[in-house]
Steps between C-alpha positions, in 0.01 A plus 500: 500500500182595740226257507162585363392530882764713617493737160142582560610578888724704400218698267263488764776712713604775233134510498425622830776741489322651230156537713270267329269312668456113576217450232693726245869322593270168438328648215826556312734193577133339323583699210847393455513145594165351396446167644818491655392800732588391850127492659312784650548363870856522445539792364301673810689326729859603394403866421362498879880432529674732300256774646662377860807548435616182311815492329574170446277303154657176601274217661498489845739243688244196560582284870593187374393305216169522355227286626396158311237404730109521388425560832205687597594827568723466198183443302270794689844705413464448132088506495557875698750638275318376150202637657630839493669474156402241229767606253772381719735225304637187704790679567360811622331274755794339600682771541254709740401172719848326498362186403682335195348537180418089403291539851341808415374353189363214636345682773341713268396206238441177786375708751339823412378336157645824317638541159614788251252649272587824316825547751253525783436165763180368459298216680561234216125338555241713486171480685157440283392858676840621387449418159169598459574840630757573273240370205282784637724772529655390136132485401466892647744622350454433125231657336259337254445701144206419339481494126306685311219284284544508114833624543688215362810788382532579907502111592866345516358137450404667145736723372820310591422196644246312219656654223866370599391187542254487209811596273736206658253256408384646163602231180540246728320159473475279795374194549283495817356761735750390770763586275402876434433510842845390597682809241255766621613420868869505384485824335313619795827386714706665272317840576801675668498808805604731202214415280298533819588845606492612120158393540382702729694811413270468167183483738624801656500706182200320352343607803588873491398466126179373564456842727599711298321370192195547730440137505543415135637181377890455426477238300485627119727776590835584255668468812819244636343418844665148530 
């Protein structure tokens, strides 16, 4: 049974026989395997090799064992080759520097100060300017919607969000102000990621209501909005 490794080597091959390009052959093993895509980097590299003439989707013969030592060309080995691809798993990087994997990972954790974040290598602390950019651009790329005023029926907070919670706590006595304070922030936990998006799909069409009602009120309507 092939490997995952040599299976996709053996797709990037066929591949180039059939005149795609690199980004295409890379393009559609991403397609097919997900996650578990081999990374871009290696993908390049081995169609380079088909395209010259490569037969063989084995690994290459290594020259002796694999290096254990963290030394530091072992380490500016490793900082090189993540540099150029940050999807690259442990064993990707042992494999292309002949180092052995348990080193690789320390070099990259000890050393380099790297970890995994959304399959890509990351540094694991982040530097204050780091972090605020990526506030900023997160701040730059969402866009604020402002509500209309007296417009209560276009307001989530009001049309799903009081009146669920006003209806939870309806009939019930409590004893202290602590106490309804403590149910209305459990019911808000229990607000799920369905209830959520069902939300907002009802802005949507409240919205487009609104519009073409030529701003007239929902509320009132005969009409199953929520």
């Amino acid at each position: 049974m092939l490997s995952a490794n040599v299976e996709q080597r053996v797709n990037i091959k066929f591949l180039t026989k059939l005149g795609k390009s690199a980004t295409e052959t890379y393009n559609l093993l991403t397609e097919v395997y997900g996650d578990q895509c081999v990374s871009r980097m290696q993908v390049f590299e081995w169609f380079k090799k088909f395209m010259e003439g490569r037969k063989n989707v084995g690994n290459d013969p290594k020259s002796g064992h694999p290096s254990i030592a963290k030394t530091p060309e072992n380490v500016e080995k490793v900082a090189r080759i993540v540099r150029r691809d940050r999807r690259l798993s442990i064993r990707a990087i042992s494999e292309l520097t002949n180092i052995n994997k348990e080193s690789a990972r320390q070099i990259l954790h000890d050393d380099l100060g790297m970890k995994k974040v959304c399959a890509k290598v990351v540094p694991k602390i982040l530097t204050p300017q780091q972090k605020e950019h990526r506030v900023n651009c997160c701040v730059d790329t969402l866009e604020n919607i402002e509500n209309p005023p007296y417009s209560p029926d276009l307001a989530p907070c009001d049309f799903f969000l009081f009146p669920k919670i006003k209806s939870a706590l309806k009939g019930t006595r409590f004893e202290s102000v602590d106490a309804v304070k403590a149910k209305a922030t459990q019911l808000l936990k229990s607000i799920t990621q369905d209830d959520l998006q069902h939300c907002f799909q009802q802005w949507k069409i409240r919205i487009e209501w609104c519009r073409d009602r030529g701003g007239d009120y929902i509320e009132g309507d005969n009409i199953s909005i929520v």
